[in-house]
C-alpha positions as CSV (number, residue, x, y, z in Angstrom):
1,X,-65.0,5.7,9.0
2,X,-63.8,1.7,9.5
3,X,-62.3,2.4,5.8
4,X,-60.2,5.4,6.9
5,X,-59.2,3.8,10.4
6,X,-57.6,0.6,8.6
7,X,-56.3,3.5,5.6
8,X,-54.5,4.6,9.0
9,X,-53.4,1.6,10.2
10,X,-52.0,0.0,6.9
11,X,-50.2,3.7,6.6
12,X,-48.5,3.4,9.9
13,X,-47.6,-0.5,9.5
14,X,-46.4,0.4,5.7
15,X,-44.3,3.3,7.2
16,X,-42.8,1.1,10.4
17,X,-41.8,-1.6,7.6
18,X,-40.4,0.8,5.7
19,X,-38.6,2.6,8.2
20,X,-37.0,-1.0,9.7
21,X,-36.3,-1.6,5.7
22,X,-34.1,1.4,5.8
23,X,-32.4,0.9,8.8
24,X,-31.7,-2.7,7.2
25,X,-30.5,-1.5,4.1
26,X,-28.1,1.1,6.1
27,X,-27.1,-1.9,8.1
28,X,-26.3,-3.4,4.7
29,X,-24.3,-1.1,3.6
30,X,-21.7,-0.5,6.2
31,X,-21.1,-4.9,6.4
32,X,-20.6,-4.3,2.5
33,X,-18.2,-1.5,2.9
34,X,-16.5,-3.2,5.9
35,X,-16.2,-6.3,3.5
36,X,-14.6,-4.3,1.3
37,X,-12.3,-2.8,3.5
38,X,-11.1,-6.4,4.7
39,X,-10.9,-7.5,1.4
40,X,-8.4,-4.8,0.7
41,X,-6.4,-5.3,3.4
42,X,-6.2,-9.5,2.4
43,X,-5.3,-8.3,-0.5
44,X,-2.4,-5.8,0.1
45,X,-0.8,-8.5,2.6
46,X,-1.1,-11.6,0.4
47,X,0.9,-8.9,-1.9
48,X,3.6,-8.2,0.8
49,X,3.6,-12.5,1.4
50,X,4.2,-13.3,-2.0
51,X,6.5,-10.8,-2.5
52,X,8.7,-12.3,0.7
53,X,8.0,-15.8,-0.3
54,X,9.7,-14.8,-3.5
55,X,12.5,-13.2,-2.3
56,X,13.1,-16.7,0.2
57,X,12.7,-18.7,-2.9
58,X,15.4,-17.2,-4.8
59,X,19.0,-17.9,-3.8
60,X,22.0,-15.6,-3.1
61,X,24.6,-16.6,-5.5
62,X,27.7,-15.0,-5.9
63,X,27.5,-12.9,-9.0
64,X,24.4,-11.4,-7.7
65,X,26.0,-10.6,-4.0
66,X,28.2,-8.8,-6.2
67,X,26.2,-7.2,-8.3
68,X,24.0,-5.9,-5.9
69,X,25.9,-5.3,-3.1
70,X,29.8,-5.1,-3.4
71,X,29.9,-3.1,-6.8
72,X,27.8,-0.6,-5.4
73,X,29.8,0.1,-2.1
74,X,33.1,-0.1,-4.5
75,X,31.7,2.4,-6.5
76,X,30.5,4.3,-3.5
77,X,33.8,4.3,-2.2
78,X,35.6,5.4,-5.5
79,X,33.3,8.0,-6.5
80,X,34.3,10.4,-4.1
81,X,38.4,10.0,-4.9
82,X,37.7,10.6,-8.3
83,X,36.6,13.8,-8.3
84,X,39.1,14.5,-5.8
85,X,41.5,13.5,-8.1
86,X,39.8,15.4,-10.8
87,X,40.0,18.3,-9.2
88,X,43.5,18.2,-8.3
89,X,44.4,17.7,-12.0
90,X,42.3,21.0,-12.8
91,X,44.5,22.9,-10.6
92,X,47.7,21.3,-9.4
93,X,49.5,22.5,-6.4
94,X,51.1,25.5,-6.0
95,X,54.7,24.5,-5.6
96,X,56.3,28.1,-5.4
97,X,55.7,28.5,-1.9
């Protein structure tokens, strides 16, 4: 009968440990998967600092102002009489009336 009772009692203890365990090991989990969250986040801004650290570091000279500004407005701007004067070509005014 002393047998079974300690049977009993090491059960119980072996299921508290256990059950503390688990909770531990859930615990665990969700600080590794917070971790990794961070770690993505660090990640994806270090990206977005590097990226405007580079920009800083290079300097506006004039050829590339041009390049990448004023040759696209020109073209912009001069796009749009082109075709008009395409399309004027393609059928000229009618002068008879």
């Amino acid at each position: 009968m002393e047998i079974e009772a300690n049977k009993s009692s090491t059960n119980s203890a072996l299921s508290e440990l256990l059950a503390v365990a688990n909770k531990e090991n859930q615990m665990l989990r969700e600080l590794v998967e917070e971790v990794r969250k961070r770690a993505e986040m660090s990640e994806s801004a270090l990206q977005i600092l590097s990226n405007h650290i580079e920009k800083k570091s290079q300097k506006e000279t004039r050829p590339s102002l041009l390049q990448r500004i004023i040759v696209p407005i020109g073209k912009a701007i001069r796009i749009p009489r082109r075709k008009k004067h395409q399309e004027q070509e393609r059928h000229p005014p009618n002068l008879d009336r």
